[in-house]
C-alpha positions in Angstrom: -55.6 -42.5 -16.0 -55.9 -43.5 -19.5 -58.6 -45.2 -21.4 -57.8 -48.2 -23.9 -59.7 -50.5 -25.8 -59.7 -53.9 -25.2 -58.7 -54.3 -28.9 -55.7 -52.4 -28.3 -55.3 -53.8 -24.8 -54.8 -56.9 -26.5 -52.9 -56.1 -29.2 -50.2 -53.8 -26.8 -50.9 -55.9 -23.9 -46.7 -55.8 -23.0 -46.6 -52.0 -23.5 -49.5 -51.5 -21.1 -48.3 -53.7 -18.3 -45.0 -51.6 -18.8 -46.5 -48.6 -18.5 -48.1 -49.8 -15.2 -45.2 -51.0 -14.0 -44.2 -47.1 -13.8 -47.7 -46.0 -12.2 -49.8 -46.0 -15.2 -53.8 -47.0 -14.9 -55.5 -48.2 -17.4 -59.3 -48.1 -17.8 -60.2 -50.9 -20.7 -63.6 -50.3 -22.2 -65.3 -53.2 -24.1 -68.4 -51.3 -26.2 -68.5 -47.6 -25.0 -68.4 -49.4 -21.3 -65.3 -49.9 -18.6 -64.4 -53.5 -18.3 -61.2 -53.5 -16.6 -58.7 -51.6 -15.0 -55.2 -51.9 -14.9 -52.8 -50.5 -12.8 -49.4 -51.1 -10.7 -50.1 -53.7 -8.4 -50.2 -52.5 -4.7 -47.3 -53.7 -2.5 -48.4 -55.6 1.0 -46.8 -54.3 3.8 -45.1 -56.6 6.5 -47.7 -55.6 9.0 -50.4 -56.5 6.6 -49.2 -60.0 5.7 -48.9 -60.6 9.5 -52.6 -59.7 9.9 -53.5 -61.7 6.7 -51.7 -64.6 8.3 -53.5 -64.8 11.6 -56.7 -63.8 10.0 -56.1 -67.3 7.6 -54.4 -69.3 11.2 -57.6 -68.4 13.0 -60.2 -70.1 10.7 -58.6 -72.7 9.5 -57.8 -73.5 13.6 -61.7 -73.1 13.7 -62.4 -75.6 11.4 -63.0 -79.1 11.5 -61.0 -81.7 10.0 -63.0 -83.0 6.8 -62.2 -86.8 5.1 -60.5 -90.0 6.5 -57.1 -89.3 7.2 -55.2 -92.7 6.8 -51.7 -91.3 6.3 -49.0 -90.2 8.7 -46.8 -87.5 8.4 -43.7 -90.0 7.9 -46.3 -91.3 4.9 -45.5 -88.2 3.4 -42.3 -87.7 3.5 -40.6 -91.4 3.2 -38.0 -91.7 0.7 -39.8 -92.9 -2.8 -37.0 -93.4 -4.5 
């Protein structure tokens, strides 16, 4: 883990998301304190996205419709042209 400035953050901001492309973290300080860090993002699993999914399905089943609805679904996809 390396620590950067935020000046330098900025200034190499290419260079660092490079180098965390290849595993690098970066800890950006703003002051003397940590601000940020940045790191290779972490790659979802298909297992994970499936429980993301029904987590999201599940809610939004649970909630209740909000607004007047005065459109139909052939509203929305008629030919505009």
């Amino acid at each position: 883990m390396k620590t950067v400035t935020a000046a330098d953050a900025n200034r190499h901001f290419s260079s660092v998301l490079r180098a965390a492309t290849h595993g690098e973290v970066f800890v950006v300080v703003s002051r003397g304190k940590a601000v940020a860090a940045i790191g290779p993002a972490r790659k979802k699993t298909d297992a994970q996205r499936s429980a993301a999914k029904a987590v999201l399905l599940k809610r939004l089943r649970a909630q209740r419709p909000t607004g007047k609805r005065a459109w139909t679904r052939d509203d929305l996809y008629r030919d505009r042209s």
